[in-house]
Structure formats: structure tokens, C-alpha cells
N, CA, C and O atoms as a MOPAC input file, in Angstrom:
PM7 MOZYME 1SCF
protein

 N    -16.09200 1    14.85200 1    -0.36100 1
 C    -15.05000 1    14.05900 1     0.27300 1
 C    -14.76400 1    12.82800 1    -0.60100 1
 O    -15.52700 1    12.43600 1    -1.48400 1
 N    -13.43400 1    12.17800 1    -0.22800 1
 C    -13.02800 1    11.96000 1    -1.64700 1
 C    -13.36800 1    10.18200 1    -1.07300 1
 O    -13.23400 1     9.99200 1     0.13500 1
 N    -13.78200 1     8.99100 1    -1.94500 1
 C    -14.20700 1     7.85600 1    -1.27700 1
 C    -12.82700 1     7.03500 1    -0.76900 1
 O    -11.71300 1     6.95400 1    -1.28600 1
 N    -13.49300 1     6.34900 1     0.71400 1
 C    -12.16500 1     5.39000 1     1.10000 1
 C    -12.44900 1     4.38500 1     0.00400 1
 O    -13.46100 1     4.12400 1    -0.64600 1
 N    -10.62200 1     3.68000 1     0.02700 1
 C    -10.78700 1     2.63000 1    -0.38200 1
 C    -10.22800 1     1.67200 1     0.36700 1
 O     -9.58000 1     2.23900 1     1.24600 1
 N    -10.15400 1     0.57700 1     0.46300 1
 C     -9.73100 1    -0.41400 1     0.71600 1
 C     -8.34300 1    -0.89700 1     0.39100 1
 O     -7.99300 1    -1.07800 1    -0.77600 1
 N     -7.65500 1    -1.07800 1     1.28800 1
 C     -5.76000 1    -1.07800 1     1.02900 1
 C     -5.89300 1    -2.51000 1    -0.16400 1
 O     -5.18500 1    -2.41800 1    -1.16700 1
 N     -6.64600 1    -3.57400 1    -0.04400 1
 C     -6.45500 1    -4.55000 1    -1.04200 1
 C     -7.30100 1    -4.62100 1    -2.13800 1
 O     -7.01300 1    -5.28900 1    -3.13200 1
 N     -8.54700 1    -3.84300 1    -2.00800 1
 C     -9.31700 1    -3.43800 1    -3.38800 1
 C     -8.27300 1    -2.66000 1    -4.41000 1
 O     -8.35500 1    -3.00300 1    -5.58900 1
 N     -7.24800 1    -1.59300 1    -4.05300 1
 C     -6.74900 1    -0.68400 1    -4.31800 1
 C     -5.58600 1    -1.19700 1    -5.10700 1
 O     -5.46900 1    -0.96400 1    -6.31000 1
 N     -4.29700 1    -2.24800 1    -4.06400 1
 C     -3.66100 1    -2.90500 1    -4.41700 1
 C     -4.09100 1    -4.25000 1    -5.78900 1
 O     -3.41700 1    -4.40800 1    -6.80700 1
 N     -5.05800 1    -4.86800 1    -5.51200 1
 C     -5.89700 1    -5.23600 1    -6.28900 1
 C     -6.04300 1    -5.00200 1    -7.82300 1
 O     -5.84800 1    -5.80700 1    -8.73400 1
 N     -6.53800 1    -3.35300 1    -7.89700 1
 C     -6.34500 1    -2.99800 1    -9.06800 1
 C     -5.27400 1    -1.98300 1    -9.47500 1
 O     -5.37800 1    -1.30300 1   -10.49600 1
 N     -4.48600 1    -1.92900 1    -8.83000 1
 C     -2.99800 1    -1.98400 1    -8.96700 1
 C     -2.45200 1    -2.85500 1    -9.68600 1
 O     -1.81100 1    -2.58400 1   -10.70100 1
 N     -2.62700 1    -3.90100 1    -9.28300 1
 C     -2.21800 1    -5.50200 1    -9.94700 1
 C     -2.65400 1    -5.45500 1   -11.37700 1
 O     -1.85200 1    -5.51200 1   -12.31000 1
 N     -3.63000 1    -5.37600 1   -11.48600 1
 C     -5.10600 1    -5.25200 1   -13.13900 1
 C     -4.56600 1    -4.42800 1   -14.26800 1
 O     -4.58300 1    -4.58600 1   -15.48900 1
 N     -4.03000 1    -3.40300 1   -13.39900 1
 C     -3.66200 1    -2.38600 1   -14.13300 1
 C     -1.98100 1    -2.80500 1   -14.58700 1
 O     -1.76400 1    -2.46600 1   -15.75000 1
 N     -1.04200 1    -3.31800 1   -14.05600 1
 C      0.39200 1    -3.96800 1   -14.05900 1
 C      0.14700 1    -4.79700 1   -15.30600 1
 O      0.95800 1    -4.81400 1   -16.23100 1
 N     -1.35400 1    -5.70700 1   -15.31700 1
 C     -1.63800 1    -6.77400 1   -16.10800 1
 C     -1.59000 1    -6.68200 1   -17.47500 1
 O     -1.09400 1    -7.34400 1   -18.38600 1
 N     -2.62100 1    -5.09700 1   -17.31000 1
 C     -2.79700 1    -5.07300 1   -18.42100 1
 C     -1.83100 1    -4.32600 1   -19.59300 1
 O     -1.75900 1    -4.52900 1   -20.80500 1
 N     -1.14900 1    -3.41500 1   -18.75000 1
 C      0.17900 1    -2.66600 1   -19.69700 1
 C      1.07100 1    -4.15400 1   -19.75000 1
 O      1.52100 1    -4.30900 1   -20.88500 1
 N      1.37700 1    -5.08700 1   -18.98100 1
 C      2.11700 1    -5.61300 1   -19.43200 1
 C      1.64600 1    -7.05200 1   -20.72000 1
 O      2.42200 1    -7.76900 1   -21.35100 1
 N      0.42300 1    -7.04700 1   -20.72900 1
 C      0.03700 1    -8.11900 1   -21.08900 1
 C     -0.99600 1    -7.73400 1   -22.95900 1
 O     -1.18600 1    -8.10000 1   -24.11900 1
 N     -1.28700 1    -6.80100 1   -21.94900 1
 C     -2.63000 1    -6.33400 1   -23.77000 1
 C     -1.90700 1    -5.25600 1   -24.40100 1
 O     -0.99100 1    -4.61300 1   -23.88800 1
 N     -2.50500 1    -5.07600 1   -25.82500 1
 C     -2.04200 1    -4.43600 1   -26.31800 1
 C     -2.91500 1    -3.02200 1   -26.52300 1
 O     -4.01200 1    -2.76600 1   -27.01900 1
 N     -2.04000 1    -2.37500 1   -25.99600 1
 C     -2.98000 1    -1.21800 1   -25.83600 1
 C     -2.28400 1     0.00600 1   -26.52700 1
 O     -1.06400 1     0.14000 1   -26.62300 1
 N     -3.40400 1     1.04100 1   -27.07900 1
 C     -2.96800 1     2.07900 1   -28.07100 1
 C     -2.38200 1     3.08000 1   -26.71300 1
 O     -2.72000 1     2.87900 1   -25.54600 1
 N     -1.49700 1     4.11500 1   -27.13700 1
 C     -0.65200 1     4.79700 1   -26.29500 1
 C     -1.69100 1     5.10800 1   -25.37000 1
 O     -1.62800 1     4.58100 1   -24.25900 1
 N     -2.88700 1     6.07900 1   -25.70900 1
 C     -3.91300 1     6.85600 1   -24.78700 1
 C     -4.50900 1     5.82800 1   -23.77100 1
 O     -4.88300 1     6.26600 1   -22.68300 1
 N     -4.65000 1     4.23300 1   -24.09400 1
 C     -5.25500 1     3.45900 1   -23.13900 1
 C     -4.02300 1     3.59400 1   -22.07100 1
 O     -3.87100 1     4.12000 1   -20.96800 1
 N     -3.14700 1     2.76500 1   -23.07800 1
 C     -1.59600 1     2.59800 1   -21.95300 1
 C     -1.93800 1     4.13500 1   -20.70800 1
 O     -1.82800 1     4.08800 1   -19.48300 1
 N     -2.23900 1     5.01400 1   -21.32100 1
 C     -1.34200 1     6.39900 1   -20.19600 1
 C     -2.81300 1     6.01700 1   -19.45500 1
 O     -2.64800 1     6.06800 1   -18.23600 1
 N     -3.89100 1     5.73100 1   -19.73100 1
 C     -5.59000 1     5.63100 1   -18.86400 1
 C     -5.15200 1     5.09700 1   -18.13700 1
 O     -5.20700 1     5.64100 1   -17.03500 1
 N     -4.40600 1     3.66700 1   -18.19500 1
 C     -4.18400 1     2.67600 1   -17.47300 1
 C     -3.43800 1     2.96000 1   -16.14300 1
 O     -3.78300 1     2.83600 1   -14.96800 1
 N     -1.96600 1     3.50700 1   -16.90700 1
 C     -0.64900 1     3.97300 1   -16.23500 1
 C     -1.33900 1     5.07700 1   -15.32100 1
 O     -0.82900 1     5.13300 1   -14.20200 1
 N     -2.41500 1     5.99500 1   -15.54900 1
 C     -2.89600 1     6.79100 1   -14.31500 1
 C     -3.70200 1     6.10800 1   -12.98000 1
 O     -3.70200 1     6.29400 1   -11.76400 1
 N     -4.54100 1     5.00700 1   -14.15500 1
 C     -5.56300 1     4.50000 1   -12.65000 1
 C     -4.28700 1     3.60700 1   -11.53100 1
 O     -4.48000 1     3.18300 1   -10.39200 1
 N     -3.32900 1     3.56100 1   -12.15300 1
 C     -1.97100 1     2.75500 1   -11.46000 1
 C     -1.33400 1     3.34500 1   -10.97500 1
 O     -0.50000 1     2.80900 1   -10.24700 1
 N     -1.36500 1     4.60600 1   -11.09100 1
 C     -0.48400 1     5.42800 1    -9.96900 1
 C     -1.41700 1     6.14300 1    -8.99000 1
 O     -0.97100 1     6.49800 1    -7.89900 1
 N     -2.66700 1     6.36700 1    -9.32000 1
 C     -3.74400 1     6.51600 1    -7.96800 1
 C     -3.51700 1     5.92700 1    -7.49300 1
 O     -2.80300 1     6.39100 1    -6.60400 1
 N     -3.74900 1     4.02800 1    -7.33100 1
 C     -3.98900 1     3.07800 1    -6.86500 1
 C     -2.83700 1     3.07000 1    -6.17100 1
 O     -3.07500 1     2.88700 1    -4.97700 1
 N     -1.88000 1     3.17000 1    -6.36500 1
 C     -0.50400 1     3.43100 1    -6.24200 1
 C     -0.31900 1     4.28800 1    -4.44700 1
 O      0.08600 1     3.96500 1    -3.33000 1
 N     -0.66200 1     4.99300 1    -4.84400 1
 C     -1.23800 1     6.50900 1    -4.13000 1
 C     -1.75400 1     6.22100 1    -2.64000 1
 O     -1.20500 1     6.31200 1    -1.54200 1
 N     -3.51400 1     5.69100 1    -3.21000 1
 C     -3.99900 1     4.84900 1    -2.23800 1
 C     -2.98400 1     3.91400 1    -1.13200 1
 O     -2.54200 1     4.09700 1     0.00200 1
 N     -2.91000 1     2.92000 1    -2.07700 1
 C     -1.79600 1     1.70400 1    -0.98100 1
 C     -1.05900 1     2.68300 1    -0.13100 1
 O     -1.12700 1     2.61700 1     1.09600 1
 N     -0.41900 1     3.50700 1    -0.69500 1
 C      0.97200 1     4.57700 1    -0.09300 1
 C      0.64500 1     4.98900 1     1.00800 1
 O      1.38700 1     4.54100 1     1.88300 1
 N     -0.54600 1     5.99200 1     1.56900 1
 C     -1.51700 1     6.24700 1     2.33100 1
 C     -2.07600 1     5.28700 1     3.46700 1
 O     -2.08600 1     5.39700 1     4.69300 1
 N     -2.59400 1     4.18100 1     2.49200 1
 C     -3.15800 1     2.99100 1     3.56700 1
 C     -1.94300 1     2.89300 1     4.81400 1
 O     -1.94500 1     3.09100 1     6.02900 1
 N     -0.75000 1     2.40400 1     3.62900 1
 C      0.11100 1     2.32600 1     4.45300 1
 C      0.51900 1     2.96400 1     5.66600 1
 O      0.54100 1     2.58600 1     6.83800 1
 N      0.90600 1     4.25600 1     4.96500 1
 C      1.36800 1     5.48300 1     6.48500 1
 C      0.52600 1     5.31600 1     7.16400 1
 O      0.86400 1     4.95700 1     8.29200 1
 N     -0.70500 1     5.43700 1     6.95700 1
 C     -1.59800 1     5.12300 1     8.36300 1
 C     -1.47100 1     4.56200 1     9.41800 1
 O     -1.51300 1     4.94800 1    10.58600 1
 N     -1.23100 1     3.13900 1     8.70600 1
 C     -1.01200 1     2.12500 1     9.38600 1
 C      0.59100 1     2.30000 1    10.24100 1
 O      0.61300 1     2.45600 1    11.46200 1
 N      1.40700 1     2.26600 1     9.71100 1
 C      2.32400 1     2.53200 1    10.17100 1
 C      2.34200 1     3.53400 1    11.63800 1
 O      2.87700 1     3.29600 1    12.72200 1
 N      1.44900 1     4.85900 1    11.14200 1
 C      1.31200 1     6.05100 1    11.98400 1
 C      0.41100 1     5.47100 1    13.50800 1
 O      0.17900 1     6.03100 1    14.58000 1
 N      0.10000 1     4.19400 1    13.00500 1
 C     -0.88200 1     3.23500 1    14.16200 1
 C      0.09200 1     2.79300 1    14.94000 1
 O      0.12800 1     2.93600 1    16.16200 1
 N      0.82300 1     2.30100 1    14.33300 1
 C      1.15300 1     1.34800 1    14.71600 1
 C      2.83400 1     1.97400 1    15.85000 1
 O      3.50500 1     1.37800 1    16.69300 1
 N      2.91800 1     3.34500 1    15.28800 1
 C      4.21400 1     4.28200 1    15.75100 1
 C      3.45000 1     4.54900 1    16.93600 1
 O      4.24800 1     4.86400 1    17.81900 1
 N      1.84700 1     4.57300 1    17.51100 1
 C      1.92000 1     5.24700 1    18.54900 1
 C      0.79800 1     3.79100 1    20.00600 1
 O      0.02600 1     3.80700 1    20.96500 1
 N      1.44400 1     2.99100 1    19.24000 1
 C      1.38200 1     1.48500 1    20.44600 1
 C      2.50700 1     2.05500 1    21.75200 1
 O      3.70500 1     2.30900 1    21.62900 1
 N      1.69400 1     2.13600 1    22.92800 1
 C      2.62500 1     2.37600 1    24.02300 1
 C      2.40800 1     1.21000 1    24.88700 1
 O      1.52300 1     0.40500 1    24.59900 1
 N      3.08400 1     1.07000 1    25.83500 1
 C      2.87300 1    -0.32900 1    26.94200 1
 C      2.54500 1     0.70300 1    27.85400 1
 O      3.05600 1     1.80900 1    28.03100 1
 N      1.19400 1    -0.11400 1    28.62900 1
 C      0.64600 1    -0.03400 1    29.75500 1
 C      1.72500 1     0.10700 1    30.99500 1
 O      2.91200 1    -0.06900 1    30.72200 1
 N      1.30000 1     0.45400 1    32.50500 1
 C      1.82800 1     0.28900 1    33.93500 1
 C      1.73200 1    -1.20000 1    33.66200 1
 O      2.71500 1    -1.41400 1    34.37100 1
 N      1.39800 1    -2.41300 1    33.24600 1
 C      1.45300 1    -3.28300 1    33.49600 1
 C      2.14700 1    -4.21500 1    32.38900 1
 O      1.99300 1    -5.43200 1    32.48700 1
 N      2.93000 1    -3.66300 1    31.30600 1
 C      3.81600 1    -3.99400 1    30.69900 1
 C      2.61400 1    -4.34500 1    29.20700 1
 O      3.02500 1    -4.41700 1    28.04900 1
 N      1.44100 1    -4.48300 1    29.52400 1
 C      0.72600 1    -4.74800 1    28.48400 1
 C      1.15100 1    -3.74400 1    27.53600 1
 O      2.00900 1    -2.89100 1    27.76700 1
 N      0.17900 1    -3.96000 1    25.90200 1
 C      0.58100 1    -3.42400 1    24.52900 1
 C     -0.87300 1    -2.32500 1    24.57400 1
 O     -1.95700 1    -2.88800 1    24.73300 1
 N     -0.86600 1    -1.37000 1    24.48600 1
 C     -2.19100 1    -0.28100 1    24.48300 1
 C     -1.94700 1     0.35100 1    23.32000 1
 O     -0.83100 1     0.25200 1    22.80900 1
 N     -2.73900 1     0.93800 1    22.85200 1
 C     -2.62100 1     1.65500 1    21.42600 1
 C     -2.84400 1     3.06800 1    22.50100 1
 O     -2.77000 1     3.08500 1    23.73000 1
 N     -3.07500 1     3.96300 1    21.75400 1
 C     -3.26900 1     5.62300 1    21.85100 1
 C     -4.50200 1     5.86600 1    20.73500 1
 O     -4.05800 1     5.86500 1    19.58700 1
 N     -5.62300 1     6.02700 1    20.80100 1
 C     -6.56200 1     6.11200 1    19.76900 1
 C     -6.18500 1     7.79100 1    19.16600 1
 O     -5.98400 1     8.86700 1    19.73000 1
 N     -6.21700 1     7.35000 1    17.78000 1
 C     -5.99500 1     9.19100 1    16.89100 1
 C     -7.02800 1     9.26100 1    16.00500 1
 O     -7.74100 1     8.38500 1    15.51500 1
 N     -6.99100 1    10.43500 1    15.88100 1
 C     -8.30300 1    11.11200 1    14.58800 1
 C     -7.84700 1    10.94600 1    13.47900 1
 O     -6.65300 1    11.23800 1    13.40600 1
 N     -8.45000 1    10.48100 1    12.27800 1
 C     -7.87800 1    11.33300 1    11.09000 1
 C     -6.85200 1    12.42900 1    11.14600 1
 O     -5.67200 1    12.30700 1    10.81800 1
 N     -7.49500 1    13.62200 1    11.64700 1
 C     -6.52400 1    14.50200 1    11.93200 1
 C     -5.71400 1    15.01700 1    12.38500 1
 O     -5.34300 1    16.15100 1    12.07900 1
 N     -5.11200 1    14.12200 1    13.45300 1
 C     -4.04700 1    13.63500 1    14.12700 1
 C     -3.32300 1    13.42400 1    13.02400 1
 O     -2.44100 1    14.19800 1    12.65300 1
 N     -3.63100 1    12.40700 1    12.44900 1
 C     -2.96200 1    11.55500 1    11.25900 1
 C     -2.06700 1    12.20500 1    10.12500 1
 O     -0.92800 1    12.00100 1     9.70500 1
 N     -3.49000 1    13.41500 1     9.70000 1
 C     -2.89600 1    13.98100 1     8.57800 1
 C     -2.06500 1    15.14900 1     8.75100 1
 O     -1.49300 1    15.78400 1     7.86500 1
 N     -2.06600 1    15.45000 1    10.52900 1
 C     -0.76400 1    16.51700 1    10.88400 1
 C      0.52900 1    15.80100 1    11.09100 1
 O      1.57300 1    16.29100 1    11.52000 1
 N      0.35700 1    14.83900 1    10.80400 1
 C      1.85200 1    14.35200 1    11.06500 1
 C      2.81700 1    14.15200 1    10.33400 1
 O      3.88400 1    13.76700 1    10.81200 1

């Protein structure tokens, strides 16, 4: 199973990786090393996101007008 990460560890080195194509000078093969760990990372955030979003799509109000969530599985998640 593949490891969580963290939506701002991820974004994070997202950033590192932006830094460094734009900033060092790097031979083509680093550049494309780089340009990959940046589109995982990429990837990640993308994911974090829908999640969240997919959370946040299934907030219903209570009989009493209150804000309740709907608790989902992972796999709830990833059928959707």
C-alpha cells in the first residue's frame, strides 16, 4: 500500500521542486528527476484535495438545522 502523505508535506515539496527547476542549474536528466517528483507531488495535493472536497460535498443539516457530516470510507471515496 502506497504511503499517505500529507496535503502540505506534499505541496511543500512541490514548492522545492518549482525552486529548484526554476532556480539551479540542472543537467536535462536532473531537470526531468525533478519535473517527476513535481508532478507526483502534484498528484498527491490533487487527491488530498478531492477528498476533501468529497467531505465536504456530503455535510448535511441535522432536524435541528445544525451542520452534521455523513462519515465515509476510503471506499466510498474512491467510488465516486
Amino acid at each position: 500500500m502506497a504511503k499517505t502523505v500529507k496535503f502540505e508535506d506534499a505541496l511543500n515539496e512541490l514548492e522545492a521542486c518549482v525552486r529548484k527547476i526554476e532556480h539551479d542549474e540542472l543537467s536535462i536528466e536532473d531537470a526531468f528527476k525533478v519535473y517527476e517528483s513535481g508532478v507526483k507531488n502534484a498528484a498527491r495535493c490533487q487527491k488530498a484535495l478531492e477528498q476533501i472536497e468529497n467531505r465536504i460535498e456530503l455535510l448535511q443539516k441535522d432536524a435541528n438545522g445544525a451542520a452534521a457530516t455523513t462519515e465515509t470510507t476510503q471506499e466510498q471515496l474512491k467510488d465516486q
